[in-house]
N, C-alpha and C positions, 0 to 999 in steps of 0.2 A: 436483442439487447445490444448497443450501440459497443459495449464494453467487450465483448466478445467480439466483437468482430475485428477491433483493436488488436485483441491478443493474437488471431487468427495472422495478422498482419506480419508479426515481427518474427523474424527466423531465426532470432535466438533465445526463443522461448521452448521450449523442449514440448512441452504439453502443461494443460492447466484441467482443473476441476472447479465444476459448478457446484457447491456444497450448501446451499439454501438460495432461493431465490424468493422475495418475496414483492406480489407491488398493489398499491391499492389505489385507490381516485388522489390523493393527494402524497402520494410519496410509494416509496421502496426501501427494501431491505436486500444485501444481497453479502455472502461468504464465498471467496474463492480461495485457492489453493492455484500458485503458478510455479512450475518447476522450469529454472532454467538452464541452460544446453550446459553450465560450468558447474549444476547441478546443487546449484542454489536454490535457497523456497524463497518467494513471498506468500505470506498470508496475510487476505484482506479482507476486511472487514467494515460494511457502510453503509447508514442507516440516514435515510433526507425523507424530510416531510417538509410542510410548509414552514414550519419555523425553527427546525434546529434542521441539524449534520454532525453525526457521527461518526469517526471514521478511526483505523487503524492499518495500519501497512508495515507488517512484521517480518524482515528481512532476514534471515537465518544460512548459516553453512552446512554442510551438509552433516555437521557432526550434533546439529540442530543449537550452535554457539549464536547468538546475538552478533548480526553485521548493523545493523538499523531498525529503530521502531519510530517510523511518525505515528501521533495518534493526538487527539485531543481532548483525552481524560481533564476532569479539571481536577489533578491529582497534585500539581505545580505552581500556586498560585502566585512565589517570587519568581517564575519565569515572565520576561519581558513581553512574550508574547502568548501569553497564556489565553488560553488553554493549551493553545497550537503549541509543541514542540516536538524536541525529537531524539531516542535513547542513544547513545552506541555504548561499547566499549569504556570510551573514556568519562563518561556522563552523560547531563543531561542539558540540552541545547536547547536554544532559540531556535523557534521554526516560523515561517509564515504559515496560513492555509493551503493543503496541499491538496491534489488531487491524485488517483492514481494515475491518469496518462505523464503526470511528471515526476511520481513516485519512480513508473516506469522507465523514464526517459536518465532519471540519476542512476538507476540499475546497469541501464543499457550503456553508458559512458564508463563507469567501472570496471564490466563484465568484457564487453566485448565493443570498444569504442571508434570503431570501423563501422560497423553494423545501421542498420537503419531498423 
């Protein structure tokens, strides 16, 4: 899986878990769990088949307090860019389509922005 092999890459990722992996002739489903080195989670969550993508990438402190949720629940429909947005703290935001390699990549800028 192309997406492990990612996480495998970055040295400020602490360790992660594989927590469902699924995949069929026309899509995958798949749950991780990423802890990193400052002892942050993401949990993610992403579901593609031929004609939709579902996704969530749920950033948390270690106290388990909300740092960031992108997701594309269609839970927001006066958001601009709906479904796509994204939680923190101070509300609820405009987001484009995200993936996790740039879920990962706003982490890694955050966290430790030296880092590759």
């Amino acid at each position: 899986m192309e997406i492990l092999w990612l996480l495998d890459q970055k040295n400020w990722i602490e360790r992660y878990e594989v927590q469902d992996y699924r995949q069929w002739e026309s899509g995958f489903y798949y749950r991780l769990r990423i802890q990193f080195k400052n002892q942050t989670v993401l949990f993610v969550k992403e579901y593609v088949d031929e004609t939709e993508r579902v996704y969530s990438f749920h950033w948390q402190n270690q106290n388990n307090d909300l740092i960031t949720r992108w997701d594309n629940a269609p839970h927001h429909p006066n958001i601009l860019t709906f479904p796509h947005h994204k939680h923190t703290l101070e509300g609820i935001f405009t987001n484009s389509d995200i993936t996790l390699p740039e879920v990962l990549e706003v982490i890694r800028q955050q966290i430790n922005p030296t880092s590759e």
